[in-house]
Backbone as CSV, one residue per row, in Angstrom:
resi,resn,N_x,N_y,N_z,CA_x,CA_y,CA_z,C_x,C_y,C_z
1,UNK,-34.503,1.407,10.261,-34.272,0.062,9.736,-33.910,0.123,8.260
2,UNK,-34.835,0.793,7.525,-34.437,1.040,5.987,-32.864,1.596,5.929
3,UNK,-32.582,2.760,6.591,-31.330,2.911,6.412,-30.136,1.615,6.583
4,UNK,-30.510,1.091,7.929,-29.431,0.271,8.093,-29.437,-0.666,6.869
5,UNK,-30.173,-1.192,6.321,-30.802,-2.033,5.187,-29.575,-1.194,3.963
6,UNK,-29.724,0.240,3.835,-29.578,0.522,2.854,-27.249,1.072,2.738
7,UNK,-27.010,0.924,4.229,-25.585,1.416,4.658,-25.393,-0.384,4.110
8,UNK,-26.091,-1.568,4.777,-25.298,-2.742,4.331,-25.404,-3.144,3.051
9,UNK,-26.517,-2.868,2.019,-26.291,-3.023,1.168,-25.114,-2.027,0.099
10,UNK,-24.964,-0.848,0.612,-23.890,-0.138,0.058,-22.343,-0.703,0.413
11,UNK,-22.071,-1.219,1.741,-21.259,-1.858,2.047,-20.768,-3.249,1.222
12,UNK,-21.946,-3.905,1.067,-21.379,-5.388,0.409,-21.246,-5.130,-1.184
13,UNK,-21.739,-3.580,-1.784,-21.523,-3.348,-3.097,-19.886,-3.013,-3.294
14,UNK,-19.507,-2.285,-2.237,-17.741,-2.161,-2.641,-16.934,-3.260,-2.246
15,UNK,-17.498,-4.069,-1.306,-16.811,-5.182,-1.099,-17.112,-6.266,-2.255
16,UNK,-17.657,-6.105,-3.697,-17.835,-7.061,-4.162,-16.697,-6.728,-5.340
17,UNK,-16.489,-5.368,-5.014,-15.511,-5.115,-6.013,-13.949,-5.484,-5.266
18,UNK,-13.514,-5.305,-3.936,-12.789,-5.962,-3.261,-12.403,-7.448,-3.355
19,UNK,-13.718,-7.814,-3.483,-13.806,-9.813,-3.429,-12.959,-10.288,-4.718
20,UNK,-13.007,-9.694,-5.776,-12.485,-9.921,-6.868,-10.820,-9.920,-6.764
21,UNK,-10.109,-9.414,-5.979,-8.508,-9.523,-6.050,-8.154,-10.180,-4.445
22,UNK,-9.302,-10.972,-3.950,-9.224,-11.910,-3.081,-10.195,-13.192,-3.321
23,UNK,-10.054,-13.842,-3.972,-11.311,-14.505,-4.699,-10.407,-15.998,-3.431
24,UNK,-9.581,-16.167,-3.317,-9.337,-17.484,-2.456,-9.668,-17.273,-1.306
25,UNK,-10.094,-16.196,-0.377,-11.108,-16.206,0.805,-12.135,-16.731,0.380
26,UNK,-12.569,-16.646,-0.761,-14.092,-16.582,-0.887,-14.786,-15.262,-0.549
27,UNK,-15.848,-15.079,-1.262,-17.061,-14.110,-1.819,-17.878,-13.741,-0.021
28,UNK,-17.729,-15.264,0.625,-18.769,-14.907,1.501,-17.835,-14.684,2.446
29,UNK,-16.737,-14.987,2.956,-16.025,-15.228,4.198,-15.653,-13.401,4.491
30,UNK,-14.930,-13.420,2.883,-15.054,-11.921,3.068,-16.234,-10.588,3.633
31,UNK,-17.521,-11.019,2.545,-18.790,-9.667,3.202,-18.786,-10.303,4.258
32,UNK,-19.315,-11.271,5.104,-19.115,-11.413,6.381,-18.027,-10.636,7.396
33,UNK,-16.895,-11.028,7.088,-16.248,-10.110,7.956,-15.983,-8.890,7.534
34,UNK,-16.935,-8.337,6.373,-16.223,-7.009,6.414,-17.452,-5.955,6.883
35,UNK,-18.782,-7.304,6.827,-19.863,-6.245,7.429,-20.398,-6.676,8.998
36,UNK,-19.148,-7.140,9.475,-19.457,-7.277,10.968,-18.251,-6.478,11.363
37,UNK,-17.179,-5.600,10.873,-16.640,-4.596,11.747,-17.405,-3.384,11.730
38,UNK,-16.631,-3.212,13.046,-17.621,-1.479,13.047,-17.163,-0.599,12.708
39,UNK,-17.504,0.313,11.890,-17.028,1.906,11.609,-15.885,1.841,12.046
40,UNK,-14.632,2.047,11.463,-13.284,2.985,11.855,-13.534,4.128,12.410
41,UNK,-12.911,4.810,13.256,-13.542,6.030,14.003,-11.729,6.665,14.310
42,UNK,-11.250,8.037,13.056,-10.101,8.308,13.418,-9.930,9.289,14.642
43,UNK,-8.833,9.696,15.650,-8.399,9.977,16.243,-8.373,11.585,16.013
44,UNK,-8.595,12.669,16.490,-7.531,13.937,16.041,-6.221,13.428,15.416
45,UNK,-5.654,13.396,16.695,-4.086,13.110,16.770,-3.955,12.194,15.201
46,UNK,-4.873,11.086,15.139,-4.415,10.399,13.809,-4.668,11.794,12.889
47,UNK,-5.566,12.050,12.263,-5.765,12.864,11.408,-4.748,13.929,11.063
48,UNK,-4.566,14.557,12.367,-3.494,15.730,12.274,-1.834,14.796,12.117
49,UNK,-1.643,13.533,12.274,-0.327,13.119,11.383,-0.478,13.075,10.118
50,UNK,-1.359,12.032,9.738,-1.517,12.143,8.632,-1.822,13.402,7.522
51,UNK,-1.928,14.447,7.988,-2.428,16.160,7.260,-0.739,16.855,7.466
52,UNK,-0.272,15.838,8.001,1.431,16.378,8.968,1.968,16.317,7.959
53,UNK,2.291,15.135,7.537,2.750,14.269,6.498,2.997,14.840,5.294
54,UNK,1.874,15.242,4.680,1.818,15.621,3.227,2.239,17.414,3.405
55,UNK,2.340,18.159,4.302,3.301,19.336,4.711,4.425,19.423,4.198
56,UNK,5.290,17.914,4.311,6.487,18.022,3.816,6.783,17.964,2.208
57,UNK,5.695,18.020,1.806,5.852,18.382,0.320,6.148,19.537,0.063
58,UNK,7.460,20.109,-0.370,7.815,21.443,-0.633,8.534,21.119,-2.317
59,UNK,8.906,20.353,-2.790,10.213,20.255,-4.170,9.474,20.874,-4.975
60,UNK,10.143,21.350,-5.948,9.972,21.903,-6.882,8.847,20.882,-8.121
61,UNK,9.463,19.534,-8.146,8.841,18.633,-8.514,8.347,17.735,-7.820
62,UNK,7.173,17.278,-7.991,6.499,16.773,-7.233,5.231,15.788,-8.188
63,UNK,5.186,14.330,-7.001,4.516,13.332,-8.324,3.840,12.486,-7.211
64,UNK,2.702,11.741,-7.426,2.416,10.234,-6.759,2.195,9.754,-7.713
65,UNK,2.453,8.191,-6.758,2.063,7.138,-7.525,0.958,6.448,-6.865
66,UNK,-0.034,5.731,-7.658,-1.199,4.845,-6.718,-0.999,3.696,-7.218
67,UNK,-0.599,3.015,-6.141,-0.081,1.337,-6.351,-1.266,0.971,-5.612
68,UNK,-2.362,0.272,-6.991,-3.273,-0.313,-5.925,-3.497,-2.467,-6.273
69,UNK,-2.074,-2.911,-6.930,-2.280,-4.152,-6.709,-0.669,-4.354,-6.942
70,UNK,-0.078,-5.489,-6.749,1.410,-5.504,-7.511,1.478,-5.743,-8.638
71,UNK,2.187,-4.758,-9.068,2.454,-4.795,-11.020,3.816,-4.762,-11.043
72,UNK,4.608,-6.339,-10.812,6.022,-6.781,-11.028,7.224,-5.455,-10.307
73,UNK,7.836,-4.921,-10.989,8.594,-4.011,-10.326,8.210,-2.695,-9.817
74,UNK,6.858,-2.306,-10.766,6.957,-1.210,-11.466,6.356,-0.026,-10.381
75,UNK,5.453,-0.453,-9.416,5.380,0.598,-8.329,6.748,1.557,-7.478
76,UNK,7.509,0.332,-7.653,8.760,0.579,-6.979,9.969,1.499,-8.101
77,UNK,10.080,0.932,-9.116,11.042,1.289,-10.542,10.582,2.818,-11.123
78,UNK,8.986,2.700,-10.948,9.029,4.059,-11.657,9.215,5.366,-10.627
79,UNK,9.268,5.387,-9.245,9.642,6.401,-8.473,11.143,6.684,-9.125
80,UNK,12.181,5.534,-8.924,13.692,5.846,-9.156,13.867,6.584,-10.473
81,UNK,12.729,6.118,-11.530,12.954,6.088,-12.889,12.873,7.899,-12.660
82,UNK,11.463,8.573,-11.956,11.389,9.811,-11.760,12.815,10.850,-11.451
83,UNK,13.132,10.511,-10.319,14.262,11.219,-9.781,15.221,10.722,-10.791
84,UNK,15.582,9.410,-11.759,17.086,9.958,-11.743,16.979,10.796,-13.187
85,UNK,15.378,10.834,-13.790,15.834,11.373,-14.943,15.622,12.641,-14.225
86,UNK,14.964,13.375,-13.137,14.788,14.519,-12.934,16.461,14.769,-12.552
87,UNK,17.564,13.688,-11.665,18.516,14.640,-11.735,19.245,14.524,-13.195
88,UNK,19.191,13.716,-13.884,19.840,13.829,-15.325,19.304,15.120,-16.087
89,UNK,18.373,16.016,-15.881,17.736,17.171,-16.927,18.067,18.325,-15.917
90,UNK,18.779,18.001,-14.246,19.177,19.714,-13.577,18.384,19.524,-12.426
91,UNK,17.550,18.468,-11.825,16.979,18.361,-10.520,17.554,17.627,-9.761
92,UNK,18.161,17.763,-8.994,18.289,16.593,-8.267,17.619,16.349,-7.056
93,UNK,17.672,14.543,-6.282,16.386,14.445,-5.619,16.155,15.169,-4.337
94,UNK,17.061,16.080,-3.996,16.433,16.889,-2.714,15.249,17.744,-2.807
95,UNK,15.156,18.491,-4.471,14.409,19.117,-4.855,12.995,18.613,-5.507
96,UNK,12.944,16.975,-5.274,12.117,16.724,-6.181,11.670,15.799,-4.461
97,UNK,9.935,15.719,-4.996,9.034,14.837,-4.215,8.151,14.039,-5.030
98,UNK,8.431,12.692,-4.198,8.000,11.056,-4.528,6.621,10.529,-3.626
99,UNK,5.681,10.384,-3.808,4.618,9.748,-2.895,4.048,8.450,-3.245
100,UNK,4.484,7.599,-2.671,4.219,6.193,-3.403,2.701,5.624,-2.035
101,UNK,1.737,5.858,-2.893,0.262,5.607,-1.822,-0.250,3.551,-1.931
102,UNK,0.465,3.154,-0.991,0.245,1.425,-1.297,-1.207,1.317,-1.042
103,UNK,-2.496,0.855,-1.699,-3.708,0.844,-1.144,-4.488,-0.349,-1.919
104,UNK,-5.553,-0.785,-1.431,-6.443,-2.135,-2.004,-5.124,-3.396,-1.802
105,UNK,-4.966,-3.902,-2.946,-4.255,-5.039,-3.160,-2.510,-4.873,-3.030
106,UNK,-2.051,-3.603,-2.790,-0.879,-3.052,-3.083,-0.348,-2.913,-1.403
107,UNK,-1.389,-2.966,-0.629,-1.308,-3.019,0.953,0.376,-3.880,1.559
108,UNK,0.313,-4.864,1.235,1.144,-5.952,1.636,2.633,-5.616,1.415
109,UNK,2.881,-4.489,0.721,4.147,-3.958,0.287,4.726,-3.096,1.742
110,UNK,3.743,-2.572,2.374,4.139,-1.667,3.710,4.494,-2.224,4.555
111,UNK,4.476,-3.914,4.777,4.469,-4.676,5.860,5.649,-5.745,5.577
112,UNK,6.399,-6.192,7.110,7.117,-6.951,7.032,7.164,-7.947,6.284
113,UNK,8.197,-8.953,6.406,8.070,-10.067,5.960,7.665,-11.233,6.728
114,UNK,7.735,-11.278,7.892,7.298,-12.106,8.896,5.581,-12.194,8.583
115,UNK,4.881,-11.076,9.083,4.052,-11.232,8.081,3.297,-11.622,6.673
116,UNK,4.070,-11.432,5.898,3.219,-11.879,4.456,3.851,-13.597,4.430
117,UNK,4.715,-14.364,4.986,4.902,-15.768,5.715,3.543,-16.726,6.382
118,UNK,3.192,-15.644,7.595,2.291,-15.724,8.303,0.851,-15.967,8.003
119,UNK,0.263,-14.896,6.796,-0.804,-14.334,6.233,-1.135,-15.520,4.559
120,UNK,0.226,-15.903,4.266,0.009,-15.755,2.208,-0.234,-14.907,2.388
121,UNK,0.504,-13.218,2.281,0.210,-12.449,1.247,0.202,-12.878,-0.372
122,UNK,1.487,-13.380,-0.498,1.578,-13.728,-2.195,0.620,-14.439,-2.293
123,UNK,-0.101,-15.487,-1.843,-1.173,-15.949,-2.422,-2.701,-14.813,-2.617
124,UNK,-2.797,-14.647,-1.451,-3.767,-13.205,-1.024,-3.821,-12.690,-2.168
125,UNK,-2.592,-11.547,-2.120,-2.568,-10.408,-3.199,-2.466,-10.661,-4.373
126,UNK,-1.721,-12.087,-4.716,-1.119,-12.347,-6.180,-0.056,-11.409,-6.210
127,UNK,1.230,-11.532,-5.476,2.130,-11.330,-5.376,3.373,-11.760,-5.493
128,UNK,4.081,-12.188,-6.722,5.088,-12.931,-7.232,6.433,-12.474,-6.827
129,UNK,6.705,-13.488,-6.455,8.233,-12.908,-5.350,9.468,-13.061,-7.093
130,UNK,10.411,-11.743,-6.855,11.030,-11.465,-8.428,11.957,-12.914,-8.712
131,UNK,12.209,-13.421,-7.491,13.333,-14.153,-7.423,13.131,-15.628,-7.977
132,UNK,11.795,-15.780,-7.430,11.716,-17.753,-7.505,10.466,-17.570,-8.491
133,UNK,9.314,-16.473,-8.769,8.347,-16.177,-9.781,7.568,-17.263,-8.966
134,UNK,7.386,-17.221,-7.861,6.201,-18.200,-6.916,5.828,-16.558,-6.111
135,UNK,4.401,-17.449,-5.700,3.997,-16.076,-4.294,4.853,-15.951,-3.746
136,UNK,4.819,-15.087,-3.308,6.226,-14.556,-2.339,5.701,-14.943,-1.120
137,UNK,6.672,-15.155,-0.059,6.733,-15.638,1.251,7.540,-14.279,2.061
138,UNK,8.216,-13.622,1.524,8.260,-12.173,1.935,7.695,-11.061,1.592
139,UNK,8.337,-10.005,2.013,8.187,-8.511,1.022,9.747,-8.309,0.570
140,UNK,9.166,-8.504,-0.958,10.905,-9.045,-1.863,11.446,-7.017,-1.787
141,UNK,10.437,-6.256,-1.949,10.635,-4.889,-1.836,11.526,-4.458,-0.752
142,UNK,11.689,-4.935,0.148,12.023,-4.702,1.525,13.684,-5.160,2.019
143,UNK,14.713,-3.948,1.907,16.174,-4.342,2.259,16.452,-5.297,1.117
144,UNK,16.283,-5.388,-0.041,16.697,-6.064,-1.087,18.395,-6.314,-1.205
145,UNK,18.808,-7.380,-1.662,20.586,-7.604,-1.849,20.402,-6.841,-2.997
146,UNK,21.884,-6.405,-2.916,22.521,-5.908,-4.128,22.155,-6.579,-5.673
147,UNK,22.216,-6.445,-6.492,21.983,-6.991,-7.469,20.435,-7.452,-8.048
148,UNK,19.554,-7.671,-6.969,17.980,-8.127,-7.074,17.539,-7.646,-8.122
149,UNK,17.570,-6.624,-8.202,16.714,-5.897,-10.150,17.850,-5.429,-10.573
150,UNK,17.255,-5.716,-11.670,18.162,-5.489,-12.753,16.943,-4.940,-14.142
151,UNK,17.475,-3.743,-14.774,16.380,-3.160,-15.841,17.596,-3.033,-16.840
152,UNK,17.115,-3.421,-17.833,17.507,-4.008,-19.190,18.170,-2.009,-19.738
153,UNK,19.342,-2.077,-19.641,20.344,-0.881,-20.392,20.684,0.002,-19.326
154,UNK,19.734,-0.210,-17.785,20.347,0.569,-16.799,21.343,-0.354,-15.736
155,UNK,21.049,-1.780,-16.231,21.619,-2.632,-15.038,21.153,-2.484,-13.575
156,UNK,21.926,-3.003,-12.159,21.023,-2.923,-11.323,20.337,-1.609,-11.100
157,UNK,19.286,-1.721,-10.606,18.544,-0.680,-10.124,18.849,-0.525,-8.661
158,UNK,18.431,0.887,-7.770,18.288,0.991,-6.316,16.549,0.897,-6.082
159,UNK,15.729,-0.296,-6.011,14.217,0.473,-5.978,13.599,-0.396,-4.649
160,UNK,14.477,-0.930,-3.696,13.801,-1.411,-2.506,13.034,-0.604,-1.727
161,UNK,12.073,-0.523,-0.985,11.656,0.452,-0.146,12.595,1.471,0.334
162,UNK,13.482,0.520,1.111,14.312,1.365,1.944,15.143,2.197,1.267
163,UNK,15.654,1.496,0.225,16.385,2.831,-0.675,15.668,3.746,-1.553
164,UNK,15.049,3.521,-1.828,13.760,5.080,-2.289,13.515,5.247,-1.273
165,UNK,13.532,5.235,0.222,13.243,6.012,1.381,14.545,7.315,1.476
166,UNK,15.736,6.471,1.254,16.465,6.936,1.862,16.821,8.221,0.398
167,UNK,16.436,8.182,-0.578,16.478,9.018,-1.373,15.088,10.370,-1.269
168,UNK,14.335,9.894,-0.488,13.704,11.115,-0.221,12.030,10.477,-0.100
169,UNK,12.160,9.455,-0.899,10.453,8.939,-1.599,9.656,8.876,-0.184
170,UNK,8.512,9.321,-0.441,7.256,8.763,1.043,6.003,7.537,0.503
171,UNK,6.390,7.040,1.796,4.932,5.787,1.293,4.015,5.942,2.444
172,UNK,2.946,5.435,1.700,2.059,5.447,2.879,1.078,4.562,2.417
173,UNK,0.308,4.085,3.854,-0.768,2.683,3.274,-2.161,2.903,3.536
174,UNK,-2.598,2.368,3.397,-4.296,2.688,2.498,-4.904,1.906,4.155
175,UNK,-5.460,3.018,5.333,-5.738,1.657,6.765,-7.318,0.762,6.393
176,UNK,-7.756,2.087,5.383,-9.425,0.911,5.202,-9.048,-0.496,4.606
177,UNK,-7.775,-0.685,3.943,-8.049,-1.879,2.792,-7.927,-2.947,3.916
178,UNK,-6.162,-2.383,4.997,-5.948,-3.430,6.369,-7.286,-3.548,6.836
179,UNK,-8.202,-2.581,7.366,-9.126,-2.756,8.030,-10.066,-4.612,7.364
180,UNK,-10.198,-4.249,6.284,-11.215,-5.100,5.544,-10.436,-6.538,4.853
181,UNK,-8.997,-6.267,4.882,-8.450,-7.964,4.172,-8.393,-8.279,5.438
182,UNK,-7.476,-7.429,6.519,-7.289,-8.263,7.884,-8.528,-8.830,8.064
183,UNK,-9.846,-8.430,8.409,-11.152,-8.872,9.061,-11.192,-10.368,8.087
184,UNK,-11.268,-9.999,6.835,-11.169,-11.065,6.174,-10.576,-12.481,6.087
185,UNK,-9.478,-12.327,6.722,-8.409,-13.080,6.897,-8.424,-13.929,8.271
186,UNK,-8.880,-12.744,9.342,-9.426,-13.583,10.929,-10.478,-14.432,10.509
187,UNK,-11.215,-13.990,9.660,-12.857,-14.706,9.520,-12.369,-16.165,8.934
188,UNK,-11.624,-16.273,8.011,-11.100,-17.430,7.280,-10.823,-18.516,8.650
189,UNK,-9.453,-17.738,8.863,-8.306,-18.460,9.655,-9.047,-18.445,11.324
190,UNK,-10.078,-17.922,11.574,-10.843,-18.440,12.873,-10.259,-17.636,13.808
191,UNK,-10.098,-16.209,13.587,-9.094,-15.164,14.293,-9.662,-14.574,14.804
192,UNK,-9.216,-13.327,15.914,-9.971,-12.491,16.364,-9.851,-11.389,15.059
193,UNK,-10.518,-10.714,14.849,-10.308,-9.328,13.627,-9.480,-8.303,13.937
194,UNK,-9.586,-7.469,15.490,-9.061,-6.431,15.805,-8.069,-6.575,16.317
195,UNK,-7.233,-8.198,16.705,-6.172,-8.786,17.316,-5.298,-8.623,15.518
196,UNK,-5.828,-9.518,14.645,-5.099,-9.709,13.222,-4.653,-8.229,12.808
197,UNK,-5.563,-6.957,12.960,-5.501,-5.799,12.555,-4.538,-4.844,13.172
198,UNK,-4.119,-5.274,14.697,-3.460,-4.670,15.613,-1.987,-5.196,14.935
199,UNK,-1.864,-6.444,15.005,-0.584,-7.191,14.368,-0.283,-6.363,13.034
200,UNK,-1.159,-6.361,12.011,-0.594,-5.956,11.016,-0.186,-3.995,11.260
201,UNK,-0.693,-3.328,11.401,-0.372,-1.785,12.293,1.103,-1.883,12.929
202,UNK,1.468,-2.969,13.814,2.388,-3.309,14.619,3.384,-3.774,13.644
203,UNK,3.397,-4.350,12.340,4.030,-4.988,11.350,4.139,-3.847,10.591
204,UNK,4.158,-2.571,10.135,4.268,-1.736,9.182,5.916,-1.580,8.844
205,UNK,6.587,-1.471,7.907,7.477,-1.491,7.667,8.186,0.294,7.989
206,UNK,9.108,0.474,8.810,9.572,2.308,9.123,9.660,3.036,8.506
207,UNK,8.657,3.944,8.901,8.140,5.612,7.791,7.385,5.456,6.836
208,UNK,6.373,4.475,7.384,5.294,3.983,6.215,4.290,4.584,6.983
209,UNK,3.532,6.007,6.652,2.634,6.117,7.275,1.026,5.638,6.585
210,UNK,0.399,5.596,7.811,-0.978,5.006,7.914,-2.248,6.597,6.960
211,UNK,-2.841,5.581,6.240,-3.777,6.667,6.452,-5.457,6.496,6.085
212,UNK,-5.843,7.366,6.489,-7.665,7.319,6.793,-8.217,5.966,5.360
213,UNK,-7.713,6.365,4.188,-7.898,5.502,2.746,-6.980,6.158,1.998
214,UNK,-6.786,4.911,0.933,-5.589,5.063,0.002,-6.487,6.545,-0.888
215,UNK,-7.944,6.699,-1.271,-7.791,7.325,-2.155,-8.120,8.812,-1.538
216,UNK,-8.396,9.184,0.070,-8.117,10.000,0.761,-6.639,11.037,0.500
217,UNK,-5.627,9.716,0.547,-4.269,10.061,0.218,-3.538,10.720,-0.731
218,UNK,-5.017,9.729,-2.241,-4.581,10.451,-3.639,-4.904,12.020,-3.381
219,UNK,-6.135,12.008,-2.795,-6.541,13.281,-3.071,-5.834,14.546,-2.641
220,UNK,-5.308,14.166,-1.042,-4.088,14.983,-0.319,-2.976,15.179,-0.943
221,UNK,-2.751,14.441,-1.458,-1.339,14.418,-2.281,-1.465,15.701,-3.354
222,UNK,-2.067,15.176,-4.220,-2.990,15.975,-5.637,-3.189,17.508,-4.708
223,UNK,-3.830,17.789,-3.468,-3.922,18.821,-3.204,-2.738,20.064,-3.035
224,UNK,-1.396,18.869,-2.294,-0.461,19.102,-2.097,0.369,19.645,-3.445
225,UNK,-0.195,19.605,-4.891,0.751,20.017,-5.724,1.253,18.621,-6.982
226,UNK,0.815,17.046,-6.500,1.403,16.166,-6.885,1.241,15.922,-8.518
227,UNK,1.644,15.871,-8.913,1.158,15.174,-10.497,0.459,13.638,-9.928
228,UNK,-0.566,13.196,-10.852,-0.918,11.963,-10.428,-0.209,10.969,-11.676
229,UNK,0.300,9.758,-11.002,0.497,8.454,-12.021,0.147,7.137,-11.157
230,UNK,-0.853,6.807,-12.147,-1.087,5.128,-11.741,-0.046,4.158,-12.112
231,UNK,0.415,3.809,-11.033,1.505,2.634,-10.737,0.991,0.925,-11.172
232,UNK,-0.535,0.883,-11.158,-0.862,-0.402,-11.136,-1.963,-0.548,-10.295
């Protein structure tokens, strides 16, 4: 009994640090649903993708980033900013590796847009869409038009998901934070938890892999060789 006493009170201590970049659920709606799911319990098979994953780190250069809330462009801007000065000094990006780890508040970036519509993410996360400077009703990151950013002496930028994908960059999302906003979010909105949680998994945006926790990820990464930089 003491233990269990002592796992929930350790539980509602990190969730109080959670509650703080969700403060419009509310304090309680949240520990409630985050101390009525049960244990995550990973898979082999999950584990061994995710250990898959960070394999493909071979470049010569090699970096993450930990995006753990949205900070305006800059999770996204400073990957490109990496590669193009690495190919401007003799690297170019085949040789160089990008790990952009979305986790806590930074979650909502891996996932469609139908979703963050569905959810308020932008309200949720405090997520300012670049275009209208309101919450966003999409993921503005995601297949961006031509022209969308623009950085002052470089003109447009390429920094949508998909095009730092297609330049080499890897993302991946943090599954404890889904685990604990989704629960959060059923509890509000009168949902089932593991129905909201399945949806969002099912909503991941392509080649966004999942993993055990965002700071699991840092650490894999970092093992892998990465330089670390906080994104936000």
């Amino acid at each position: 009994m003491q233990n269990n006493e002592l796992n929930v009170s350790s539980r509602r201590g990190f969730l109080g640090t959670l509650a703080t970049g969700v403060a419009a659920l509310g304090v309680t709606t949240l520990t409630s649903s985050f101390t009525a799911m049960p244990a995550r319990t990973f898979t082999p098979g999950e584990i061994a993708d995710a250990e898959e994953w960070f394999n493909k780190i071979k470049g010569k250069h090699r970096i993450v980033f930990d995006a753990t809330r949205p900070h305006e462009i800059f999770p996204f801007a400073w990957p490109r900013v990496f590669l193009l000065t690495n190919a401007a000094t003799g690297t170019p990006e085949k040789d160089c590796n990008v790990v952009v780890i979305l986790r806590h508040d930074a979650i909502g970036y891996a996932m469609k847009s139908e979703l963050w519509a569905k959810y308020n993410f932008g309200e949720l996360f405090k997520a300012e869409d670049p275009a209208t400077k309101q919450p966003a009703t999409r993921n503005p990151f995601w297949q961006p038009k031509a022209g969308d950013f623009k950085v002052p002496g470089f003109g447009s930028v390429a920094i949508g998901i998909n095009e730092l994908q297609e330049s080499g960059v890897m993302f991946c999302v943090c599954d404890a934070a889904m685990t604990v906003y989704s629960a959060a979010i059923a509890g509000k909105m009168n949902l089932d938890a593991a129905t909201v949680k399945k949806e969002w998994v099912a909503g991941l945006l392509p080649n966004i892999q999942p993993m055990p926790s965002g700071v699991w990820a840092v650490s894999r990464a970092q093992e892998h060789g990465c330089s670390y930089c906080f994104a936000g």
